[in-house]
C-alpha positions as MATLAB code, in Angstrom:
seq = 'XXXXXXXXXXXXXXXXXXXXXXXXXXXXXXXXXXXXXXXXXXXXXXXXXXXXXXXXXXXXXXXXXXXXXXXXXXXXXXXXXXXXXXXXXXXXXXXXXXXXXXXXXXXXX';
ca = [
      11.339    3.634   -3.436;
      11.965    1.584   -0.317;
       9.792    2.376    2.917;
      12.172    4.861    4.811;
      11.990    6.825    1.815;
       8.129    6.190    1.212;
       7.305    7.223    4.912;
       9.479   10.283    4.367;
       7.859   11.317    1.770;
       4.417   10.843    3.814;
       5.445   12.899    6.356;
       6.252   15.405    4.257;
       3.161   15.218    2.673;
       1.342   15.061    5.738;
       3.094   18.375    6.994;
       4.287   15.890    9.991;
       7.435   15.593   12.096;
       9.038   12.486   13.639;
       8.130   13.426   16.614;
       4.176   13.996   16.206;
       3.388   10.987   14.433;
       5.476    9.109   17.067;
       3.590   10.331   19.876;
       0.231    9.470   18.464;
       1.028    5.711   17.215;
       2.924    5.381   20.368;
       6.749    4.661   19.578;
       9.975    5.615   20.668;
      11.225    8.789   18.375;
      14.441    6.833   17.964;
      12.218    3.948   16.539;
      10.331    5.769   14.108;
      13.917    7.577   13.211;
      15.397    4.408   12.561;
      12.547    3.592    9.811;
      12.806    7.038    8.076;
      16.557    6.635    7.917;
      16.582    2.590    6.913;
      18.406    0.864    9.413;
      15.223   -0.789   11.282;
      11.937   -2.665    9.691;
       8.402   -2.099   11.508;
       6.861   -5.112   13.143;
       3.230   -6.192   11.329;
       1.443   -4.423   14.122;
       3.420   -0.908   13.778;
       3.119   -1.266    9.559;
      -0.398   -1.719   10.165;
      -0.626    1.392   12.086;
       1.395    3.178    9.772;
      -1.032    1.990    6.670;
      -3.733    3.044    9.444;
      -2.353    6.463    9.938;
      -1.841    7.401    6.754;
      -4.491    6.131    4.670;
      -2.462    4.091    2.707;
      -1.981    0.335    2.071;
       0.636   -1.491    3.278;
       1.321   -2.359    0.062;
       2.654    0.640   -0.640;
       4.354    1.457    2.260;
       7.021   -1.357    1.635;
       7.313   -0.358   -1.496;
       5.030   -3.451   -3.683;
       3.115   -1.026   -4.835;
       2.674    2.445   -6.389;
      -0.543    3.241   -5.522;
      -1.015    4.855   -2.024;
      -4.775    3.350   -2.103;
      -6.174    0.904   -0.321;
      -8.051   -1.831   -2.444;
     -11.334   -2.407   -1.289;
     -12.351   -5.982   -0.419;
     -15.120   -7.458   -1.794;
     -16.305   -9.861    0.179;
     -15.560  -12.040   -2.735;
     -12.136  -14.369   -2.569;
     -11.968  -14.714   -6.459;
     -12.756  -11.056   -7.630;
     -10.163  -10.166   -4.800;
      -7.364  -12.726   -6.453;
      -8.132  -11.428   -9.671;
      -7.486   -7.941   -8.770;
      -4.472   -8.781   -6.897;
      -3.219  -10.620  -10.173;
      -4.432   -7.388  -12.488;
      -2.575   -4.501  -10.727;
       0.579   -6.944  -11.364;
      -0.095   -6.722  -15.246;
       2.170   -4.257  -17.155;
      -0.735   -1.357  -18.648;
      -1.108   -3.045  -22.087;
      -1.345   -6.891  -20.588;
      -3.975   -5.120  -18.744;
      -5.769   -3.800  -21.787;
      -6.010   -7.412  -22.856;
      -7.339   -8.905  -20.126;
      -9.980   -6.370  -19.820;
     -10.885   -6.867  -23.320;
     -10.862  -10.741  -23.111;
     -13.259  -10.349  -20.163;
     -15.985   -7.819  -22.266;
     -16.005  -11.055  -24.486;
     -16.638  -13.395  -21.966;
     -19.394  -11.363  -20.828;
     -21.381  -12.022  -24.595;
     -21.723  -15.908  -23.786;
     -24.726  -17.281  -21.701;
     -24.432  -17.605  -18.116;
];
């Protein structure tokens, strides 16, 4: 699903026309048309608002994700990588890194 198509569906969702939502993130109608229908990308600043707006990552606005949710950050750099790298896994590559890592928890620290 591309992001015209994903923020359709969130307004939808939302029970929101074109019009509201453009009014309260403060762009042009015609703007926020031209995303729904495909033929113009958001800047960074509007995406973030969008994401904002929503509730949803930005991620999954543009479509590299399927998961509406935001990931929490951790604080930590290398449990945030390894998450990153773990929603990229297909389900059972998943299933085997989570096992490997119940193993690794057995050895001494």
């Amino acid at each position: 699903m591309d992001f015209g198509e994903r923020l359709r569906q969130l307004l939808q969702e939302n029970n929101i026309s074109q019009r509201q939502l453009s009014r309260e993130i403060k762009i042009a109608p015609t703007t926020l048309s031209g995303y729904v229908n495909g033929y113009r990308e958001p800047n960074f600043l509007t995406l973030a608002m969008l994401a904002d707006y929503f509730q949803v990552s930005v991620d999954y606005l543009i479509g590299y994700s399927d998961s509406p949710c935001r990931a929490q950050a951790s604080g930590d750099r290398d449990a945030d990588r390894l998450l990153y790298y773990y929603e990229k896994l297909a389900p059972n590559t998943r299933k085997l890194l989570l096992d490997e890592a119940r193993l690794l928890q057995k050895y001494p620290r």
